[in-house]
C-alpha positions in Angstrom: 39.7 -25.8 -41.7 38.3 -26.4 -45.2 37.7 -30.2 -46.4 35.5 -31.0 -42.9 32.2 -29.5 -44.0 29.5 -31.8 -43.7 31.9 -34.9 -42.4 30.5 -37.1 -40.1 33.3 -37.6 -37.4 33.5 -40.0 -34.4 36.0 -39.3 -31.9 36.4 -41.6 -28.8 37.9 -40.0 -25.7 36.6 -36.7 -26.0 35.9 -35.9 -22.9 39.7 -33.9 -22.0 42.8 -33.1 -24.1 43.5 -33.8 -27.9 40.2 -35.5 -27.8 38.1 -32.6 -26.6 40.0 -30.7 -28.3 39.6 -32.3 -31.8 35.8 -32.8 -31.4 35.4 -28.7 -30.7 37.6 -27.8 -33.9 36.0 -30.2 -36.2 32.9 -28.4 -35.5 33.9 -25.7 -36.1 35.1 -26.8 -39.7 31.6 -27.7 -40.2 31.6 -31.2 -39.4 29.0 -33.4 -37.7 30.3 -34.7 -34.4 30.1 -37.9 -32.2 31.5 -37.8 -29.3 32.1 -40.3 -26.4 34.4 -40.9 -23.3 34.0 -42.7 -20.0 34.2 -39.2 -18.3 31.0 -38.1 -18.4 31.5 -34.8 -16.7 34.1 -34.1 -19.6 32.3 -35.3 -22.2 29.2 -32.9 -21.2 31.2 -29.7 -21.4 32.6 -31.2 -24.8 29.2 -31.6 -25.9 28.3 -28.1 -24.8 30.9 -26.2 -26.1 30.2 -28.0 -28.9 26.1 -27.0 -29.0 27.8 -23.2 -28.1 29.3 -23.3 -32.1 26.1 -24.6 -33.3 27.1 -27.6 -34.8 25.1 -31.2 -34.7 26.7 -33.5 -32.0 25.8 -36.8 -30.3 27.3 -37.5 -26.6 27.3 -40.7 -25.8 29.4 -42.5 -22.8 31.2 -45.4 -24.4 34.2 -47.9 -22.6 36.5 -48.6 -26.0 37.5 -52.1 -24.2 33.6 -53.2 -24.8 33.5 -54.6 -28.1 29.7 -55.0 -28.3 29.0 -51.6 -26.9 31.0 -50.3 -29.9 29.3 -52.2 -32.1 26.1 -51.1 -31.1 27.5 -47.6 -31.0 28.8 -47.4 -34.5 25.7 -48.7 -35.6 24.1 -46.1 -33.5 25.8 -43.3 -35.1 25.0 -44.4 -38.7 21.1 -44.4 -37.9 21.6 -40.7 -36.5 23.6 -38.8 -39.0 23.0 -41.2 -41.7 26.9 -41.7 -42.6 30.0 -42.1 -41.1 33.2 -40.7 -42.8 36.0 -39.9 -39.6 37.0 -41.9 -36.9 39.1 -40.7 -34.9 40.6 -43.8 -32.1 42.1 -41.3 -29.5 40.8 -42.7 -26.4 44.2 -43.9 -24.2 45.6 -44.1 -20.6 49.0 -44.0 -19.4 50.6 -46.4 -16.7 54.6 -46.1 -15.6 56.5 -49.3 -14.5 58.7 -51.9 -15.1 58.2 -55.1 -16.0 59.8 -56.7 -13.3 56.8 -54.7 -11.0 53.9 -54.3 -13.5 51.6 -57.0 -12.5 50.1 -58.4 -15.6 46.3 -56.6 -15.1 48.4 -53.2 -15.3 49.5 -54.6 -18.9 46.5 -56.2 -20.0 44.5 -52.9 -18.5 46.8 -50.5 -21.0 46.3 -53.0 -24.3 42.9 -53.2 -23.9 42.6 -49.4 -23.9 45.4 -48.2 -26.0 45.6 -50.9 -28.9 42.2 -52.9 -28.5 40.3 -49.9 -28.2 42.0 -49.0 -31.1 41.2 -52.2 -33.0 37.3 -52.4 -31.7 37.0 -48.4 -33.0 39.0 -49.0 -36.3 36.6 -53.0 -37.2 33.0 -51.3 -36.0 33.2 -48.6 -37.9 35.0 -49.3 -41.4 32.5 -50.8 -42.9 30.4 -47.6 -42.4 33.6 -45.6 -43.8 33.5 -47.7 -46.8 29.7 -47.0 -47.5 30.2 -43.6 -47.5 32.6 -43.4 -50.6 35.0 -40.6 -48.5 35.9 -42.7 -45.8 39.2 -42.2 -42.7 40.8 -43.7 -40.2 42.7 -41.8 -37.6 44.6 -43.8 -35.0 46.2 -42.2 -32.0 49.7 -44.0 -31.2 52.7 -41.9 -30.0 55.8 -41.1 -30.4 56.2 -43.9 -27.7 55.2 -46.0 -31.1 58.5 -45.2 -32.4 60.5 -45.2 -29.5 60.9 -47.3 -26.3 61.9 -45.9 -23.0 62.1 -47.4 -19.7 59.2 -47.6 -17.3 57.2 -47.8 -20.1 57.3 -50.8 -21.7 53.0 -51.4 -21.6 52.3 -48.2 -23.3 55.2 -48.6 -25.4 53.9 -52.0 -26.8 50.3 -50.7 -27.0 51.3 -47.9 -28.5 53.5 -50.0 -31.2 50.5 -52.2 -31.8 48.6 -49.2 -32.8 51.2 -48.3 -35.5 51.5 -51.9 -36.6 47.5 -52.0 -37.2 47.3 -48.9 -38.7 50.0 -49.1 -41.2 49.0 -52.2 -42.5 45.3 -50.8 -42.9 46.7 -48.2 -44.9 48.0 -50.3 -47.3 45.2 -52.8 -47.3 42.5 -50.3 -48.3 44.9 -48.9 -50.9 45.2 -52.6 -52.5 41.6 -53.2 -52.1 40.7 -49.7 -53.7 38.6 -49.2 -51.1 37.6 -45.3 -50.8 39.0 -45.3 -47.2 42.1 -43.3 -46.0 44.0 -44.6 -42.8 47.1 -41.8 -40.8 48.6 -42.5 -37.4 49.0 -40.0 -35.3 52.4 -40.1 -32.8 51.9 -36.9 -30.6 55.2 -35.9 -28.7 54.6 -34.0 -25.1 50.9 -32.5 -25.3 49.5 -30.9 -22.4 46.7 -33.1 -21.4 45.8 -34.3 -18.4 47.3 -38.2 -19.3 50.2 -38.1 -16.8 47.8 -36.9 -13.8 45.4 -39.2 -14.7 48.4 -42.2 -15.1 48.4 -45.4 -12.9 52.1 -46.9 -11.6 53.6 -49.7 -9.9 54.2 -49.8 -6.5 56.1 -47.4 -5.1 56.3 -45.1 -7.8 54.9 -40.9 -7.2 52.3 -40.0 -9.9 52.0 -36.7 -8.2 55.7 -36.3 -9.1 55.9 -38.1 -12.4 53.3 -36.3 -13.6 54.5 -32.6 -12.2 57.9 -33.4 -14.2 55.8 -34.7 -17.4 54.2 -31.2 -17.5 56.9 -29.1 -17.0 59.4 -30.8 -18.7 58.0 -32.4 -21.3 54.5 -31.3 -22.1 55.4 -28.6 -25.1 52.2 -28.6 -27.0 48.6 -27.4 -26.6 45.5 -29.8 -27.3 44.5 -27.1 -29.5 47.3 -27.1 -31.7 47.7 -30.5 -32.2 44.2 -31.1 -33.1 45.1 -28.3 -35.7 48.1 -30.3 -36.7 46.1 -33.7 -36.8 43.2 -32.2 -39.0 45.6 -30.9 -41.4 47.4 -34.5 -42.0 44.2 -35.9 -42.1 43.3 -33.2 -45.3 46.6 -34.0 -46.6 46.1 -37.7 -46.7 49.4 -38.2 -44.6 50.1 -41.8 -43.4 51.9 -40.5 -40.5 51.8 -37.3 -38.5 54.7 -36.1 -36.3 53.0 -33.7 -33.4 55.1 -31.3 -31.7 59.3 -30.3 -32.5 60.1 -32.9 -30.1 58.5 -35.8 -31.9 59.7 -34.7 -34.6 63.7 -34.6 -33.0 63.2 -37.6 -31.7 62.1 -39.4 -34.6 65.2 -38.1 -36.8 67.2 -39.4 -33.7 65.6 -42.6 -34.2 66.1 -42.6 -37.7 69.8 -41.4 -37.6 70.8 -44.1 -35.1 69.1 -47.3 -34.8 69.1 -49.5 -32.2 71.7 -46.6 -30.7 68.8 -44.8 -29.2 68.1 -47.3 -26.4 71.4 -46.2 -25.1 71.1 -43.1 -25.1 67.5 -42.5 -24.4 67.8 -44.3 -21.9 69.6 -42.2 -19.6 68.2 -39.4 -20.7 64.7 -41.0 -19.5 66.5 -41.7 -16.3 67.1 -37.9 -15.4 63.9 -36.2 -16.7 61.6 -38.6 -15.2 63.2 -39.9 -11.7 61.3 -42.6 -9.9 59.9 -43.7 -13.2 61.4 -47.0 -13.2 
């Protein structure tokens, strides 16, 4: 995809889905790669694959929730390429539960990850983006940003706090005439391995949840949405919708109100049984 040529790019959870993904197609756009993920075994077939196109990368293994292992790491990455225009906060995890039965370390587990890791990603590396005169932030929420559903509520809020941050970035660096863009990505059902890899409450079948995620509601390659992601990010878009579903459900959203909780939830109730 033209416009990624040259680009220094950071993307954090790299080693499986949209991550992997992304990290494999920006090289072979022509960008410089940095790739990390707690999974090493993942992140070394990224890396790999990655060596296979012929394009510069740098593996590291990197936990999102340690702030000063990201700061080290960003600054890291600077000394290697020598700039840092991309970063792409994709790293997440999934957890299904009410609140009634999510003890608070399942919360605190899925904020850390899924909106702090977002937050640690987005402060280490901006002022790296801003040195470089062609700076971007990309930050991975969900359609779950948009929407709430029940048995969800942790990922939900994490999720929302990822849209939050990032639209207010957006405008910030506009105001500041800073020469950094900022896009939020809400994928819709991708198929990834985040249901499988999901922790529940008590009492609650991942096997099951996440057999019904896939065939029901996963609709979406990695591939293509890292396709669909890249080409926002070229097209400066503050928000990118992945998948027809997203994009259904967002209109629904839209169109109704506060009238979706009614009838999502319901809906919810059918497609995923046992998930609250």
């Amino acid at each position: 995809m033209e416009g990624f040529a040259g680009k220094v790019a950071v993307v954090t959870g790299a080693g499986s889905g949209i991550g992997q993904a992304l990290a494999i197609e920006l090289a072979r756009s022509g960008a410089k790669v940095a790739i990390s993920d707690v999974n090493t075994d993942g992140l070394a077939v990224t890396e790999q694959r990655i060596k296979a196109i012929g394009a510069p990368v740098k593996a590291d293994r990197l936990d999102v929730t340690e702030r000063e292992a990201f700061e080290l790491y960003a600054d890291a990455v600077k000394a290697h390429f020598g700039k840092v225009n991309q970063i792409y906060n994709n790293a997440g995890i999934a957890f299904a539960g009410d609140v009634e039965v999510s003890g608070f370390k399942d919360i605190e587990r899925v904020m850390d990850v899924d909106f702090w890791g977002v937050v640690n990603g987005t402060k280490v590396f901006l002022p790296h983006l801003i040195e470089s005169g062609d700076g971007h932030v990309i930050n991975v929420s969900s359609i779950f940003g948009i929407f709430s559903v029940p048995g969800q509520a942790a990922y939900n809020a994490a999720k929302f706090a990822v849209r939050g941050f990032t639209e207010a970035l957006r405008q910030e660096m506009a105001l500041a005439k800073h020469p950094v863009k900022v896009t939020t990505i809400h994928p819709g059902g991708i198929k990834t391995g985040i249901a499988r890899n999901m922790t529940a409450a008590e009492g609650i079948d991942v096997d099951e949840l996440a057999k019904t995620f896939d065939k029901k509601l996963a609709s979406t390659s990695p591939e293509k949405a890292a396709q669909i992601i890249m080409d926002g990010v070229r097209k400066n878009k503050a928000r990118v919708l992945i998948g027809n579903d997203a994009k259904a459900l967002d209109f629904i959203v839209r169109l109704t109100g506060s009238g979706y909780q009614k009838l999502f939830s319901g809906v919810i109730a059918k497609a995923l049984p046992g998930s609250h």
